[in-house]
N, C-alpha and C positions, 0 to 999 in steps of 0.2 A: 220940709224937703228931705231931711234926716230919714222919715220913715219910706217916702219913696223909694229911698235907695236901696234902704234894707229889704223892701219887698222885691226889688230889681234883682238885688244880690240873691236874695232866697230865688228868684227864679230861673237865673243864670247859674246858679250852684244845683238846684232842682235839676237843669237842663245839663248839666256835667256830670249828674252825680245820675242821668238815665242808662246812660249806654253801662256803666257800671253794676246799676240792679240787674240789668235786661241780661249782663254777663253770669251774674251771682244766680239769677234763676233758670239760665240754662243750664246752670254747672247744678245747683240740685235737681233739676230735671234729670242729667246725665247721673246724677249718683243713684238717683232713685229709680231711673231702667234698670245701670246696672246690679244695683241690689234685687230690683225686680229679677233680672236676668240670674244672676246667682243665686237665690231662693230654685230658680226656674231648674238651675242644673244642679242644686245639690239636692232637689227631687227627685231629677231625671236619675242622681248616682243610685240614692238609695232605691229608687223604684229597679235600680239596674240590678243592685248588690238583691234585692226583695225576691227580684227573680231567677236571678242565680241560684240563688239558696234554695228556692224552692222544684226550680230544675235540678237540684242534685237531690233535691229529697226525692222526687221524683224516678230519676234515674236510677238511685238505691233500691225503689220500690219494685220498677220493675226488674231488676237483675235478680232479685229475690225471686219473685213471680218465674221468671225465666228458669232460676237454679231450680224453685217447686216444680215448674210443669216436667222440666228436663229430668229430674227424680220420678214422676207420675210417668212418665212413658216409657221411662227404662224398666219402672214397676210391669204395666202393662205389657210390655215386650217380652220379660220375663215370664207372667203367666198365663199369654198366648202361645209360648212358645211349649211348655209346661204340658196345658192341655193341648197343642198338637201333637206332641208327645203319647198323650193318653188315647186320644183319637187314632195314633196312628198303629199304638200300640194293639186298639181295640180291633182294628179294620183286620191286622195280621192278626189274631187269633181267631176273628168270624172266618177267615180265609183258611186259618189252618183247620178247625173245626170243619167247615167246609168239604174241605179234601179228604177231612177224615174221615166226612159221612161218605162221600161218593166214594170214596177205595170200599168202607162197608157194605157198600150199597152192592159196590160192582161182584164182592166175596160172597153176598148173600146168594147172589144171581148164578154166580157158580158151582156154589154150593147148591142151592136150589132147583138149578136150571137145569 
């Protein structure tokens, strides 16, 4: 009768000792989200910090690009402006040459005429 008791006892201690495990493996369950969970966001940082860094390299890149082109147009402004210059320089001496032939032209006629 000894041993049935002990088997009683083992299953009344079993049945005491349930709601105990049932507690002990929600509570790893809960540690193991949350490490799951923490893993989750200190990916999220570095994936955050990843792209930060790489928007500012970004950003540098283009201000560069920008201070280039901004240099390239000022270039180009300058020697358009250069040869209108020369253009307009050229158009006044076809015009003056111009006037100079037809005044000749008109003293030929007088002379001439």
């Amino acid at each position: 009768m000894q041993r049935g008791n002990c088997g009683s006892n083992r299953r009344l201690d079993s049945k005491r000792s349930w709601p105990l495990l049932s507690e002990i493996s929600r509570r790893v369950k809960r540690r193991r989200a949350t490490a799951s969970l923490e893993k989750c966001f200190q990916e999220g940082k570095e994936r955050e910090r990843s792209l930060v860094e790489e928007g500012a390299k970004r950003e540098a890149q283009f201000k560069e690009l920008l201070r280039s082109l901004e240099a390239e147009k000022d270039n180009l402004e300058e020697r358009l402006t250069n040869q209108l210059a020369q253009l307009n320089g050229s158009i006044a001496d076809y015009q003056q040459e111009a006037a100079d032939n037809r005044e000749h032209l008109a003293e030929l006629q007088r002379v001439g005429g």
